[in-house]
C-alpha positions as a printed Julia matrix, in Angstrom:
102×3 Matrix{Float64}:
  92.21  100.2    72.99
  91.41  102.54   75.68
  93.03  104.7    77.88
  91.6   105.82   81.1
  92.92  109.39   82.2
  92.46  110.76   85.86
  93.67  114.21   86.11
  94.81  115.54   89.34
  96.18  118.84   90.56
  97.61  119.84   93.81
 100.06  117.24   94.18
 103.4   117.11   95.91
 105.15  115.56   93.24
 108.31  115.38   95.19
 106.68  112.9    97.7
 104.82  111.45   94.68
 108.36  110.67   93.58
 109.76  109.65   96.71
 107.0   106.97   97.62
 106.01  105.85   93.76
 107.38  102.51   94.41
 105.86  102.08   97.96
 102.35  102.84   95.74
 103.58  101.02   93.01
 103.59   98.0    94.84
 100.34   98.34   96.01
  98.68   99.45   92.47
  99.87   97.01   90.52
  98.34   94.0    91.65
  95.13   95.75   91.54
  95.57   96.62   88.12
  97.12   94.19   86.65
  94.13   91.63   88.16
  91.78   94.08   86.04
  90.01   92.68   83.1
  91.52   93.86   79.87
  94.32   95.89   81.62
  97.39   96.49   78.65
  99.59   98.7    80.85
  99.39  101.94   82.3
 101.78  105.62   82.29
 102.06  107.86   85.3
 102.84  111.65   84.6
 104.03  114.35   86.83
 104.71  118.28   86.39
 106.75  120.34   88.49
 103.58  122.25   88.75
 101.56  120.01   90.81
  99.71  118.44   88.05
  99.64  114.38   87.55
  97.88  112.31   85.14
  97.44  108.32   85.83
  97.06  106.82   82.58
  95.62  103.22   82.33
  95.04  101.51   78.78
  92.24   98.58   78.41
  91.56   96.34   76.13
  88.02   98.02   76.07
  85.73  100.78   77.03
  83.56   97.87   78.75
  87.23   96.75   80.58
  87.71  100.17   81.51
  84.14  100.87   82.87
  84.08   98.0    84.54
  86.98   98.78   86.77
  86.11  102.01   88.67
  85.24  100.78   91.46
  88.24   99.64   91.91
  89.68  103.43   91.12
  86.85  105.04   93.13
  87.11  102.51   96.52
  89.54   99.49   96.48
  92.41  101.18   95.81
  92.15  104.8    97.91
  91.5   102.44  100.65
  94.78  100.2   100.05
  97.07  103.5    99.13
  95.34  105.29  102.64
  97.73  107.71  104.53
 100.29  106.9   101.2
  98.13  108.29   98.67
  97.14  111.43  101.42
 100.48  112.08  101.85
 100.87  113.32   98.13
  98.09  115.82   98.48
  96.04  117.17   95.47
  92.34  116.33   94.02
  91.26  114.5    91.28
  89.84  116.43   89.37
  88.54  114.9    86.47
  88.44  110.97   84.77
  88.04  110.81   80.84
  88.12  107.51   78.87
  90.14  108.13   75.57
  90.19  105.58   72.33
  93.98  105.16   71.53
  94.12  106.47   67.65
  98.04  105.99   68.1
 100.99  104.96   70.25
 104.24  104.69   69.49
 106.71  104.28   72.35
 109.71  102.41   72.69
């Protein structure tokens, strides 16, 4: 398994909060229409900082769907997604060596 981590900074997490299931209604038919999508974990800090966390089946799976990161769905999210500020800042692909959540 793999998880994809984009790593943004800047944000207005209250407004993150206050719209995340306005976005979430828009991200998760993208997602979940990905090829070897297994879920996904959205982070927050008081601070400003966020981390979208999206596990794949594969590192092919995840490579495969950027484009739909990079273009389909800033386009879709539009004045939602601007309204939360911040910049993404970085986008690492991890191999899951554990996970254990209930």
């Amino acid at each position: 398994m793999v998880a994809r981590v984009a790593r943004f900074e800047g944000v207005n997490v209250e407004v993150a909060k206050q719209t995340m299931d306005e976005a979430d209604a828009i991200i998760r038919p993208l997602v979940e229409g990905l090829q070897g999508y297994s879920g996904h974990l959205e982070l927050a800090s008081e601070a400003g900082g966020y981390l979208s966390i999206t596990f794949f089946e594969s590192a092919d799976d995840a490579a495969s769907a950027e484009r739909v990161f990079d273009e389909e769905m800033p386009r879709q999210l539009g004045e939602l997604f601007g309204s939360w500020g911040g910049t993404r800042v970085d986008v690492t692909r991890y191999q899951v060596v554990g996970d254990e959540r209930s």
